[in-house]
C-alpha positions in Angstrom: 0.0 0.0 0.0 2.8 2.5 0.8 4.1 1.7 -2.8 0.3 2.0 -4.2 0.5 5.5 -2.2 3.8 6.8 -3.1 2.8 5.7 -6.9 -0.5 7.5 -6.5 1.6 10.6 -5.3 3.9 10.6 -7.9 3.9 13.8 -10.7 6.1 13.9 -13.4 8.4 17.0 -13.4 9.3 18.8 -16.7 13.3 19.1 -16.4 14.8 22.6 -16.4 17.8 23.6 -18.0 20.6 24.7 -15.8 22.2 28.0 -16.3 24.6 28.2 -18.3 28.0 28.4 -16.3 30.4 31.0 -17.0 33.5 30.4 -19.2 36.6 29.8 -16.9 39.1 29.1 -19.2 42.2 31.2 -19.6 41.6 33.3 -22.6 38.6 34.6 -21.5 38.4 36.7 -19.1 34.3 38.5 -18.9 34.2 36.3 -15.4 36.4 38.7 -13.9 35.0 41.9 -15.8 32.3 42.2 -13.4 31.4 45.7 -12.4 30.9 44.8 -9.3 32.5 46.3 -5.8 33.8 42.8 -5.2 35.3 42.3 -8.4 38.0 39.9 -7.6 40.6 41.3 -9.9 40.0 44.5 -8.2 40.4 43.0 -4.7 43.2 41.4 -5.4 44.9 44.3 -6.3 44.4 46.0 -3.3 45.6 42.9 -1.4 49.1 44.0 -1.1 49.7 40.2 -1.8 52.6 39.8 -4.2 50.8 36.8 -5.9 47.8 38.2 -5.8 48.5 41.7 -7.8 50.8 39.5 -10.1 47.6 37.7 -11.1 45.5 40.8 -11.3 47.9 42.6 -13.2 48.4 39.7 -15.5 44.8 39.1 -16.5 44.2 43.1 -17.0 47.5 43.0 -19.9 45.3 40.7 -21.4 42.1 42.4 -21.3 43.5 46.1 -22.3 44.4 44.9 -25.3 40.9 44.5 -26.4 38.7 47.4 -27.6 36.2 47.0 -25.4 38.3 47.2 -22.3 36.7 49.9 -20.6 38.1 51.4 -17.0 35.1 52.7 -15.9 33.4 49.4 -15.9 34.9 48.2 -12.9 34.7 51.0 -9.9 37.8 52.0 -8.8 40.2 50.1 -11.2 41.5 53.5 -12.1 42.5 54.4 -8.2 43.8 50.8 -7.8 46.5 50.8 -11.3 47.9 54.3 -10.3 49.3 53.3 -6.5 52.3 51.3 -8.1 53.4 54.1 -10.3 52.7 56.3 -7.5 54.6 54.4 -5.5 57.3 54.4 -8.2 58.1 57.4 -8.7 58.2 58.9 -5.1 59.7 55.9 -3.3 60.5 53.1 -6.2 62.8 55.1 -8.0 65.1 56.7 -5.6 65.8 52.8 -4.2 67.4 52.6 -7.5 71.6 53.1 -7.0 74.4 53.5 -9.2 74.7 49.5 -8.1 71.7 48.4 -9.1 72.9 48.6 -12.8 75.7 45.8 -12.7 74.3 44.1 -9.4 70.4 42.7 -9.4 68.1 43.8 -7.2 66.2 42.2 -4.3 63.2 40.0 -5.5 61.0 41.8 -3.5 61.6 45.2 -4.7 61.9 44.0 -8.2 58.5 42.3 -8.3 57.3 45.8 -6.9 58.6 47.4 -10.0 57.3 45.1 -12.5 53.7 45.8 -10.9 54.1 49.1 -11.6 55.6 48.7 -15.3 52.8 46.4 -15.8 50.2 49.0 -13.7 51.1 52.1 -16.5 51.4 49.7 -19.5 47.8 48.8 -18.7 46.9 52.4 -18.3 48.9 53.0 -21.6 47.0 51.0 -23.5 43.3 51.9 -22.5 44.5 54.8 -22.7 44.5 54.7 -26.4 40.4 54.2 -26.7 38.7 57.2 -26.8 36.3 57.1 -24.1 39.1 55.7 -21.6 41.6 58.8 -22.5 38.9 61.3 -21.3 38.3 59.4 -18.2 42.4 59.6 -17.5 42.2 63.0 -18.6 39.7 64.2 -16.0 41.0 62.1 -13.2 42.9 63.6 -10.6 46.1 61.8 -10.9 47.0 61.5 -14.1 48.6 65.1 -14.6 49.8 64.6 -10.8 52.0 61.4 -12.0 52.7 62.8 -15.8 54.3 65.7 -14.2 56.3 63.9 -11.1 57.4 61.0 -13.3 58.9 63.8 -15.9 60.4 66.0 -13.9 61.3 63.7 -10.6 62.7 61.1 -12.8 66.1 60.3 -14.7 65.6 60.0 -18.3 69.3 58.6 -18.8 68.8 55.8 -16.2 68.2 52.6 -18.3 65.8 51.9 -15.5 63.4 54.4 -15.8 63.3 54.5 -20.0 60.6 52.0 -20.1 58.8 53.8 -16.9 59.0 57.1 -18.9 58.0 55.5 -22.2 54.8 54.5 -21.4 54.6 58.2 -19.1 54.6 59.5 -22.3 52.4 57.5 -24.4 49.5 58.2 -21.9 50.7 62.0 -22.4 50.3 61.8 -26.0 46.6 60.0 -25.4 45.4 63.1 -23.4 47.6 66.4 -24.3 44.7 67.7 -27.0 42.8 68.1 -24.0 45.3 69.6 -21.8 45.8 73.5 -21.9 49.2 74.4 -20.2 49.7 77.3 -17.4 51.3 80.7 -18.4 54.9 80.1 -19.5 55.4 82.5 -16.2 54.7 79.9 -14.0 55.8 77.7 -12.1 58.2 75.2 -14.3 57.3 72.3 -12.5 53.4 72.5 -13.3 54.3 72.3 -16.9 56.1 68.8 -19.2 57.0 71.0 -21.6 60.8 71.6 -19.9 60.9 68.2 -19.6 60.2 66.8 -23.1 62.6 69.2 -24.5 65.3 67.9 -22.7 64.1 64.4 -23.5 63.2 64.9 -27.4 67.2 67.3 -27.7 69.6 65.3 -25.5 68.0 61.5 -24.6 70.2 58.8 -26.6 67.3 56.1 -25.9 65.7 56.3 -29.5 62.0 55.2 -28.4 62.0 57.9 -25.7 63.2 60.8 -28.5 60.1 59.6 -30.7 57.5 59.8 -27.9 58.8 63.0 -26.6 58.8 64.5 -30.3 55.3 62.9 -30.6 53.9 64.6 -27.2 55.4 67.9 -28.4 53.5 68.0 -31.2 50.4 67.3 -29.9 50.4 70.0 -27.1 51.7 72.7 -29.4 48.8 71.9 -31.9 46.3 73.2 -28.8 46.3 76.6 -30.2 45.9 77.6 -26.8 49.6 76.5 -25.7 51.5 78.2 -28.9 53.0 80.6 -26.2 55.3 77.9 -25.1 57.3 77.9 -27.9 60.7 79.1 -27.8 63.2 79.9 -30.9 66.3 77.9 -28.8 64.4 74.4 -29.0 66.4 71.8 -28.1 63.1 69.9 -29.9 63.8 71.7 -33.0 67.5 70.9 -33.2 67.4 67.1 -32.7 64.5 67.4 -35.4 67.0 68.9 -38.0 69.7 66.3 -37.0 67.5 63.0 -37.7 66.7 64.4 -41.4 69.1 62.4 -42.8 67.9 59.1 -41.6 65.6 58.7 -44.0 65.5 55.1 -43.2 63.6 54.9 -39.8 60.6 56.1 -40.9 59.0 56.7 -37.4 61.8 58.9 -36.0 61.6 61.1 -39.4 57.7 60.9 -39.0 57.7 62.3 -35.5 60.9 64.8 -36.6 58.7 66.2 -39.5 55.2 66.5 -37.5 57.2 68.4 -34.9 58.7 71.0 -37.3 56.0 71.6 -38.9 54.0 72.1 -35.6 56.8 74.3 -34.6 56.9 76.6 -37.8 53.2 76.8 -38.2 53.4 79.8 -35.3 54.8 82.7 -37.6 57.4 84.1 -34.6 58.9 80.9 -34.5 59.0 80.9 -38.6 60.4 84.4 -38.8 62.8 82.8 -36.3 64.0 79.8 -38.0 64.4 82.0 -41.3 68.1 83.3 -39.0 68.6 80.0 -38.2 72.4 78.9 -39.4 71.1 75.5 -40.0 68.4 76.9 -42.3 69.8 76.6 -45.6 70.6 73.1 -45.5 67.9 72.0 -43.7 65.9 72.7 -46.8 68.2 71.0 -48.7 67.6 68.0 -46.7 63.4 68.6 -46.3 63.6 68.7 -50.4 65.9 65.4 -50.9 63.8 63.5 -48.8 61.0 64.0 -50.6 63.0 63.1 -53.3 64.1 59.6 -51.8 60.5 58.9 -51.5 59.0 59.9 -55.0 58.1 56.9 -57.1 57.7 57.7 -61.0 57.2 55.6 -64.2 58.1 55.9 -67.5 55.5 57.9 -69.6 55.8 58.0 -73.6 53.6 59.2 -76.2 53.7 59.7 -80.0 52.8 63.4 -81.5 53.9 63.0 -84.6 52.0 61.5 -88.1 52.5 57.8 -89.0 56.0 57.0 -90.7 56.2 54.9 -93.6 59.6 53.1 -94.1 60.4 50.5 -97.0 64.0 48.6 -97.3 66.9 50.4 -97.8 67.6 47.7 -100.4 64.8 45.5 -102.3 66.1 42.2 -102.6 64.1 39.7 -104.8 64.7 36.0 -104.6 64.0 33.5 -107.3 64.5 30.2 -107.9 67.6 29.1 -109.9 68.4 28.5 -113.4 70.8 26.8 -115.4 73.4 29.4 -117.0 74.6 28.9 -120.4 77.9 27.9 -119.2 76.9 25.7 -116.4 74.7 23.8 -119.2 77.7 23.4 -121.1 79.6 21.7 -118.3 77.2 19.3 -117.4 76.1 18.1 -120.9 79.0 16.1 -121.7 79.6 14.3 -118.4 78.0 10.7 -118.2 75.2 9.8 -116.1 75.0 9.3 -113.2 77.2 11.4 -112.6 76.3 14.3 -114.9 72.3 13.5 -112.5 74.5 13.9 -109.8 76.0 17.5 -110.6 73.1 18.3 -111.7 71.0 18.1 -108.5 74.0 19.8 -106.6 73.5 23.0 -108.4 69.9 23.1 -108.8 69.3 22.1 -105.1 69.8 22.2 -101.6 69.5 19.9 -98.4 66.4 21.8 -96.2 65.0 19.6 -93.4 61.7 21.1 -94.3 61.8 21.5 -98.1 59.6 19.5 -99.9 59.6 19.0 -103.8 56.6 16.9 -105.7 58.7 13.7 -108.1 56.7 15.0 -110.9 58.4 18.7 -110.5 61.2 17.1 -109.9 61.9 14.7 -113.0 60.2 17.3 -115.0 63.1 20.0 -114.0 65.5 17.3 -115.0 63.9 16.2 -118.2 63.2 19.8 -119.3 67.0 20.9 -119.5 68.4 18.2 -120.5 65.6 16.1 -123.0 66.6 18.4 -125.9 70.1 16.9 -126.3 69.0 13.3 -125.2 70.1 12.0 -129.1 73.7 13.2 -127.7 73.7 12.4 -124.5 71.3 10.2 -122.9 68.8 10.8 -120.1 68.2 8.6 -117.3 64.3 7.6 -116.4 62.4 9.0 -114.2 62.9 6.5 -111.2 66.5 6.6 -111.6 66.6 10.2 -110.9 64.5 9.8 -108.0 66.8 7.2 -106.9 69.7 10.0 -107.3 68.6 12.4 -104.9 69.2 9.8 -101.5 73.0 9.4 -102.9 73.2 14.1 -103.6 71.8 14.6 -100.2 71.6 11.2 -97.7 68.7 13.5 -95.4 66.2 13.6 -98.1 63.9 10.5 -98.9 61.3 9.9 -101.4 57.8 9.1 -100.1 54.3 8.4 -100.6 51.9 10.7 -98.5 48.8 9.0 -97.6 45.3 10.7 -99.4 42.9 11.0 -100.8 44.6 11.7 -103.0 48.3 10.4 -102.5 51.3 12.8 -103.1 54.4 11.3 -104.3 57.3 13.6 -103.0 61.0 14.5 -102.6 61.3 15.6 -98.5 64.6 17.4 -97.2 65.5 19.5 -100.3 64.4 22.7 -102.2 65.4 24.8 -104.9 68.4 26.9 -105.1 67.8 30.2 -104.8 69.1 33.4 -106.4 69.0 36.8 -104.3 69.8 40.0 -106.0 69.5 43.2 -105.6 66.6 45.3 -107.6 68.3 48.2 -109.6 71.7 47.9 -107.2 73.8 46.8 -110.7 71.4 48.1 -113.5 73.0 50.0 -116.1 71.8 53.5 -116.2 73.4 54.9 -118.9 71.5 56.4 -121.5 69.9 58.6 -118.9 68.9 55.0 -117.5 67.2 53.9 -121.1 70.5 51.6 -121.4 68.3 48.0 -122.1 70.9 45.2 -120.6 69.6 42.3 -118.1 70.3 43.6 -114.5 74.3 42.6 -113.7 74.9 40.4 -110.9 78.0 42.3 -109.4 79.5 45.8 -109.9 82.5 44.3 -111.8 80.0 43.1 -114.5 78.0 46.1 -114.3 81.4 48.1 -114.9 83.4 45.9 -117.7 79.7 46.3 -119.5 79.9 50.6 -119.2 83.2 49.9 -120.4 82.7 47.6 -123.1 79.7 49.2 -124.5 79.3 52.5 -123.9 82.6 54.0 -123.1 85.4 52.6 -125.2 83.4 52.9 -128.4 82.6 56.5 -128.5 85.0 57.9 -130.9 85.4 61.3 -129.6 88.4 62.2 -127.3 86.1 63.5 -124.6 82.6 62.7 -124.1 79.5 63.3 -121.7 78.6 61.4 -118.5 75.2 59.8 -119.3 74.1 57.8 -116.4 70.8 58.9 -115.3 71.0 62.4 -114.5 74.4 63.2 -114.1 75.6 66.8 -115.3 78.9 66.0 -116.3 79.0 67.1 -119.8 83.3 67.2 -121.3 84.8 64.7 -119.5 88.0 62.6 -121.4 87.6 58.9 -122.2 90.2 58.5 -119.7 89.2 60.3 -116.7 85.5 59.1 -117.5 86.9 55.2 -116.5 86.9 56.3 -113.4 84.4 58.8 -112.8 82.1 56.6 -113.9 82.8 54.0 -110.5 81.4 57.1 -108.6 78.1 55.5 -109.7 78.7 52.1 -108.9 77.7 50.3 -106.1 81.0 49.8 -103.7 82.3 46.1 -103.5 82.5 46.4 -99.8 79.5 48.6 -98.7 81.0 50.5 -95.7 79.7 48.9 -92.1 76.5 50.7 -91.0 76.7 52.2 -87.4 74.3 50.7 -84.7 71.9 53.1 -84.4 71.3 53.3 -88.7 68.0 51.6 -89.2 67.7 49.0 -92.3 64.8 51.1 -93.7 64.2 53.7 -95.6 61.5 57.0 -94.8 59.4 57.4 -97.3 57.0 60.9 -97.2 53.7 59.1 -97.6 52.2 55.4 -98.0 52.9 53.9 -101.2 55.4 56.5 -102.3 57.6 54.7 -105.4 60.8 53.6 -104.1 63.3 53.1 -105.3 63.6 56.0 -107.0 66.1 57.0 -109.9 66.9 60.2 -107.7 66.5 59.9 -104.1 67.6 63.4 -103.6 64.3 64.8 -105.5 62.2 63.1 -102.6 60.1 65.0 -100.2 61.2 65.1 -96.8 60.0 62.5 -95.3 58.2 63.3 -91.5 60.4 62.6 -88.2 61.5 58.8 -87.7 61.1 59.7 -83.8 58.7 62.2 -82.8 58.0 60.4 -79.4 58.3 62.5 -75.8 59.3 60.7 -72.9 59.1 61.8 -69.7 58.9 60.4 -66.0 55.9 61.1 -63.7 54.1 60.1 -60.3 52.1 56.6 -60.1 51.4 57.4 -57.0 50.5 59.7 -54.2 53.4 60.7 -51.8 54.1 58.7 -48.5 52.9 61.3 -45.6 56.5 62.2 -44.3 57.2 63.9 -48.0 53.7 66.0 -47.6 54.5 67.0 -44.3 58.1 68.2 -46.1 56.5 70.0 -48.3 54.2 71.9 -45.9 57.4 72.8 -44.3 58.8 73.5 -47.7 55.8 75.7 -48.1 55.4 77.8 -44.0 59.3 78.6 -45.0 58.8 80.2 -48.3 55.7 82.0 -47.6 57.5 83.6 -44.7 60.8 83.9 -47.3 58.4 85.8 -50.5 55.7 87.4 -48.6 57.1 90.7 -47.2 55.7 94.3 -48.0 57.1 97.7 -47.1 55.4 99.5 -44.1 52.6 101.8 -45.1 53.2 104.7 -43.6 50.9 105.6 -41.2 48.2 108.5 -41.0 46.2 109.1 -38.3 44.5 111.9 -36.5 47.7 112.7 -34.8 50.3 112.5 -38.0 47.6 113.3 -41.1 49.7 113.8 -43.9 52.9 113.4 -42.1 53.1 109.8 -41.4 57.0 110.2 -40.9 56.4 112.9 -37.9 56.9 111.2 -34.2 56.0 112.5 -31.0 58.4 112.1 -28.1 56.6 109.4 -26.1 56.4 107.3 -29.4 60.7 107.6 -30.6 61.2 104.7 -28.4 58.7 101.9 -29.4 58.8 103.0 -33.0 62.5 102.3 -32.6 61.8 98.9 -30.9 59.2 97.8 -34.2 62.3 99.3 -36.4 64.2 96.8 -34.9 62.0 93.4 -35.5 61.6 94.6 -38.8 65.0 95.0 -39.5 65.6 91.5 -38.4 62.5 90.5 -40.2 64.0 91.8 -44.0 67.2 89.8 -42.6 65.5 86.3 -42.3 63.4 87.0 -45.7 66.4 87.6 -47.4 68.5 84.5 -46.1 65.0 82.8 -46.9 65.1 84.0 -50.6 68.9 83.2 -50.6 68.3 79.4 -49.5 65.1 79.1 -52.1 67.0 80.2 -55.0 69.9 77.8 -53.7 67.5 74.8 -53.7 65.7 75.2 -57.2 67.8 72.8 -58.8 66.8 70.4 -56.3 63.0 71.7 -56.7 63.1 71.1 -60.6 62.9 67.3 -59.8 60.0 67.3 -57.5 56.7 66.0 -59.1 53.7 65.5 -57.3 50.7 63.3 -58.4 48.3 66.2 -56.7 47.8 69.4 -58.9 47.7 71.5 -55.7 50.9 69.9 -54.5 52.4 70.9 -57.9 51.5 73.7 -57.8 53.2 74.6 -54.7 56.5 72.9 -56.1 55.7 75.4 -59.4 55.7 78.4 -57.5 59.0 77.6 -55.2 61.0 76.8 -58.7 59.8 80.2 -60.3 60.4 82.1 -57.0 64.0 80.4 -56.7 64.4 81.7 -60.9 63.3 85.2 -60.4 64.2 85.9 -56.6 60.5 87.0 -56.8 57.1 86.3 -56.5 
């Protein structure tokens, strides 16, 4: 009955999922991101357990690298990552001794300095999210520990560099927000001092580029322009570094803080009497140079050229000469076959002769004197051509329809030049068979047309030749001034192997070629090199600087004299009370014309450098433009 009870008791339940428990493992961390008071990384923080911070401080390296690491979302984080730096830099640092650079220090006091390294690194890098840089920015101790670290601190103690580094960087996150006290006060409420001496003396490279960095960032407040001072140590490190052009970050942060500096118009007027001046502009100008990339840009202007050979050559297949005929006739076959078929033919892996063409070429020269000498048949002489040339064959070519052919020779052939050795005598009406050398060409002007003219002197004929008394015996050899030479002289390189003609199908050759048109330019193509692509930002921010300078350089005017109701008409009359302090403006101006002429003296020393400066950007030309015709002239 109990059972019968408990059975009649007994309600099925529906099962419930459990929560879903939170994701312990190591690389994820939102467990610990609690914004709560309890948070556990923020207690253990505050422990003052060695372990303990060490774990904290390990887990929040991790988390401020992502973009969503916010400070505000755990309550007090902030207070709790600036007691180690704190402690650092009043207490930590001064524990530091000449010793503690070749002897280690105690474990305890080390691990106290790495959780204050690790403390700023965290705040260094959410510091470089927006929203957390404002909240450092209003908080109460960041300018206190910015401004103790830089100016309580050793900046040539390897030490403190990586300390100060990330000082800095957190600097550089918040200095558009921060407007400096009057250059009057106190120098201790102020970084500038500071990262001067950092950005002009510090040998630590990463420290030089941060402090040039923060520089620039403050002195692009307008509000904090005031600071600036002609006798930068800033400035002069910037000028030195030019010539690295090949760390790209240190002439980056160089650059941004010259032109930050020379964008206020004292400090340009200023740098214009600089003694470094002249060739710091030689060096702004070849580094943009080092960075332009151009390509090779070509273009024809001119009409289409029309070119022919400089010498016609025809080729034809050869024929049996009258004397070559007579040689062969007599000889017996085979052999005369043989002979034959060596000067009618020649080996060619490719050539290809059909039998027919073949036996017919043998039968047609020689089946006139076959009562003399007898042919062989048409096989035979098939036969022949293995034994002439052992690479050709005789074969049958499959069809429809078959082809019965000689493979691996082909016809001699003849290659003359058209008109090179035609008589022209007779004003070129002289009716002989083109010659096949100029020796032939001359023994025939001698033969027929020189040595039987009767006369003692006679006129030079060919074509259109003006010489009209010439004697039989100078004429031998005047006449080889219109022969081809035996050995044409070598052509140079550069001579082309064509000839240009003045217009498409133009005759050529011509009996004249001196009665031709001009023919247009061979080469009317201009070359010339220009920018594929836009400048890399260091060469822009050059030219900016390029451009505060020569502004400042071509832009004075004279004083307009001044009329008021106290000097109308008489600008040049001074009362007493006014000698001194137009004296004083006297002065600046003086010094003024001084720096705008050494500026006009270093522009026109660079336009050589200028004249090879192209930018892809019309605007950015035309900045260039105006510097070369400035640097021509003197003038604007």
């Amino acid at each position: 009955m109990a059972t019968v009870a408990q059975t009649a008791g007994y309600r099925r339940q529906t099962p419930v999922s459990a929560a879903p428990r939170p994701n312990l493992t190591d690389d994820y961390e939102r467990w610990y991101t609690e914004a709560t008071p309890n948070n556990r990384m923020l207690l253990s923080l505050r422990s003052g357990i060695d372990s303990e911070v060490a774990w904290a401080l390990d887990r929040l390296c991790r988390l401020c690298q992502n973009e969503q690491f916010m400070l505000r979302a755990i309550p007090g984080l902030t207070d709790a990552l600036f007691e180690w730096p704190e402690w650092y830099t009043k207490e930590g640092a001064k524990q530091y001794s000449d010793e503690s650079i070749f002897f280690s220090l105690p474990p305890r006091q080390e691990r106290k300095r790495r959780h204050a390294l690790e403390s700023l690194f965290i705040l260094r890098n959410a510091a470089m999210h927006p929203s957390n840089a404002e909240e450092l920015a209003v908080h109460p101790k960041t300018r206190d520990l910015i401004l103790c670290t830089l100016h309580e601190l050793q900046p040539d103690s390897d030490a403190n560099s990586e300390f100060l580094l990330y000082v800095i960087e957190v600097l550089q996150s918040i200095a558009m927000s921060i407007i400096l006290p009057p250059p009057n006060a106190s120098s201790k409420a102020s970084p500038i001092g500071p990262l001067q001496q950092i950005a002009g003396y510090s040998s630590n490279r990463s420290l030089v580029v941060a402090a040039l960095t923060a520089l620039t960032i403050l002195y692009s407040n307008p509000s904090n322009i005031s600071h600036l001072t002609a006798q930068s140590p800033a400035l002069e490190t910037s000028m030195n570094v030019l010539p690295l052009i090949l760390d790209k970050d240190l002439i980056d942060a160089a650059l941004n803080y010259m032109y930050a500096h020379l964008s206020y118009p004292p400090m340009t007027k200023a740098f214009l009497l600089h003694p470094r001046m002249p060739g710091t502009l030689r060096l702004l100008v070849s580094l943009i140079l080092a960075d332009q990339m151009e390509e090779n840009v070509s273009f024809e202007i001119g009409m289409p050229v029309y070119t022919a050979p400089a010498q016609t050559y025809t080729s034809k297949d050869h024929e049996l000469t009258k004397e070559e005929l007579e040689t062969l006739l007599p000889i017996p076959e085979p052999q005369r076959c043989y002979e034959w078929m060596k000067i009618m033919f020649v080996a060619k892996a490719d050539g290809e002769l059909t039998q027919v063409d073949f036996w017919n070429l043998y039968k047609d020269v020689f089946f006139p004197y076959q009562e003399r000498y007898p042919l062989l048949v048409a096989s035979d002489v098939i036969k022949n051509v293995t034994t002439v040339f052992p690479q050709a064959q005789a074969m049958v070519l499959p069809g429809p329809p078959q082809r019965f052919i000689v493979r691996g020779v082909d016809r001699r052939k003849d290659i003359s030049t058209n008109a090179q050795f035609t008589c022209r005598w007779d004003r070129s009406q002289c009716s002989a068979d083109v010659f096949t050398s100029t020796d032939a060409l001359y023994e025939h002007l001698l033969e027929q047309h020189i040595t039987p003219f009767e006369a003692t002197h006679m006129p030079c004929l060919w074509a259109t030749c003006q010489q009209s008394n010439i004697t039989k015996a100078q004429m031998r050899g005047h006449v080889l001034t219109h022969l081809p030479d035996k050995q044409p002289p070598p052509k140079h390189p550069s001579q082309p192997d064509t000839v240009t003609l003045p217009a498409p199908n133009y005759p050529h050759p011509v009996p004249d070629p001196t009665t031709r048109p001009p023919p247009p330019a061979r080469s009317t193509r201009v070359t010339y090199m220009r920018p594929h692509v836009d400048p890399p930002p260091s060469s822009l921010t050059a030219l900016l600087i390029l451009r505060v300078l020569f502004r400042a350089s071509f832009a004075s005017s004279d004083a307009a004299p001044r009329a008021d109701e106290d000097h109308f008409g008489f600008p040049g009359l001074l009362d007493d009370a006014e000698e001194d302090a137009e004296e004083e403006r006297n002065k600046h101006l003086d010094s003024d014309m001084e720096g705008e002429r050494r500026g006009r003296k270093a522009f026109i020393g660079i336009r050589y450098l200028m004249e090879d400066v192209r930018m892809r950007h019309e605007t950015f030309q035309g900045w260039v433009t105006e510097m070369v015709d400035a640097g021509l002239t003197g003038t604007t």
